[in-house]
C-alpha positions in Angstrom: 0.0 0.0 0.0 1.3 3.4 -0.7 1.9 5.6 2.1 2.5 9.4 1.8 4.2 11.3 4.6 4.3 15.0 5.0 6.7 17.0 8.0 8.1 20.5 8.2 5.1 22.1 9.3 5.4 24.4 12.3 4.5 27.6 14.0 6.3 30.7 12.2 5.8 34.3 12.1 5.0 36.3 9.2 7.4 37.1 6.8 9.5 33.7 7.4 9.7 30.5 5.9 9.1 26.8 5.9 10.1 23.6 4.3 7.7 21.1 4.1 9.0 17.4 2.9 6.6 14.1 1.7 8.2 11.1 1.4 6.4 8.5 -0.5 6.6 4.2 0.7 5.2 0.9 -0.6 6.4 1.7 -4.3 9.5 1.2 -5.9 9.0 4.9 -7.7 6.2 7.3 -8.1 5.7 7.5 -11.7 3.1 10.2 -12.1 2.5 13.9 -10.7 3.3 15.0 -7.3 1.7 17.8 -5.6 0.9 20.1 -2.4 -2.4 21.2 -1.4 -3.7 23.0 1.3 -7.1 23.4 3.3 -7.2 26.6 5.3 -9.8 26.8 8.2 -13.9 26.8 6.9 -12.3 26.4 3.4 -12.2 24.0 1.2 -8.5 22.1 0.1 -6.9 24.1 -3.2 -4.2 23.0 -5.1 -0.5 24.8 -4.3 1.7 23.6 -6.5 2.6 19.8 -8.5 5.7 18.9 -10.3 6.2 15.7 -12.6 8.6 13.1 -12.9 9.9 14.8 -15.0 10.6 18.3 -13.2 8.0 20.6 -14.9 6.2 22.5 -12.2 2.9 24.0 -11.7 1.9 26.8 -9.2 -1.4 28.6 -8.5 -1.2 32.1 -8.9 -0.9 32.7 -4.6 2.7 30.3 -4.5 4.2 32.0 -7.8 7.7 33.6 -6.7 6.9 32.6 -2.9 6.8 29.0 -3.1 8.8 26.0 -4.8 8.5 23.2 -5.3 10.8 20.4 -6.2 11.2 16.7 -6.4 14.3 13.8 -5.4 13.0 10.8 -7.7 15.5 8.9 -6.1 13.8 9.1 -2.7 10.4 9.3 -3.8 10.0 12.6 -2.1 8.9 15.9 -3.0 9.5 18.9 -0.8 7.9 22.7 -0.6 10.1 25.6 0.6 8.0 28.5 1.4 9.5 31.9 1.8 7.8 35.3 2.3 4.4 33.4 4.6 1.7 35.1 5.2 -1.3 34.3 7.8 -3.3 33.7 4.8 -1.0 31.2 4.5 -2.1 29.2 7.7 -3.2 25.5 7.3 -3.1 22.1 6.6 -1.0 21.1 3.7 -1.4 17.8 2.2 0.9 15.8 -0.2 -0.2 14.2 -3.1 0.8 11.5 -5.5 -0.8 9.7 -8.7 0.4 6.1 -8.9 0.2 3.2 -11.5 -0.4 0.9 -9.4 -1.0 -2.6 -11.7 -1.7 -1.0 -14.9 -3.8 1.6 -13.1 -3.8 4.7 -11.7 -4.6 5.7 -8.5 -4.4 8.6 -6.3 -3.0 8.8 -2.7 -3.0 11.6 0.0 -0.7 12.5 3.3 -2.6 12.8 6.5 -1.3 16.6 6.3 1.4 18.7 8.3 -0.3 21.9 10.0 1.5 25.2 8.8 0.5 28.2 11.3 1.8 31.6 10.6 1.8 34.4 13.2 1.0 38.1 12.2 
């Protein structure tokens, strides 16, 4: 079974930075997209960023020059580095990876790390 697992989340104050890490187990490589979303309080979860196996990234328009995102194939982990957070920024942020898993694909999700930042 496939087993996502998100850390770096923390308390931080405005202006500062985090990097959040999400290491995937149970599968000898991930071989579709990656990707970090986020659920803020009374909100519903939205898409940060993803990145293929391949490198090519994706960010929404909130992340763009703020937030990276980047991937170690080798380790099956992708990793967030956030610079420049915001209270708006505050929540849970999930990891996410699409999977063949026998000849199909199939999409997993972290149980989420909680990013809090302090005005």
């Amino acid at each position: 079974q496939v087993q996502l697992v998100e850390s770096g989340g923390g308390l931080v104050q405005a202006g500062g930075s985090l990097r959040l890490s999400c290491a995937a187990s149970g599968v000898s490589f991930v071989s579709g997209a990656m990707g970090w979303y986020r659920q803020a309080p009374g909100k519903q979860r939205e898409l940060v960023a993803t990145i293929t196996r391949d490198g090519i990234t994706n960010y929404v328009d909130f992340a763009k020059g703020r937030f990276a995102i980047s991937r170690d194939n080798g380790k099956n982990t992708i990793y967030l580095q956030m610079n420049s957070l915001r209270s708006e920024d505050t929540g849970i942020y999930y990891c996410n990876a699409d999977v063949l898993v026998v000849g199909m694909w199939r999409q997993f999700w972290g149980q989420g790390t909680q990013v809090t930042v302090s005005s």
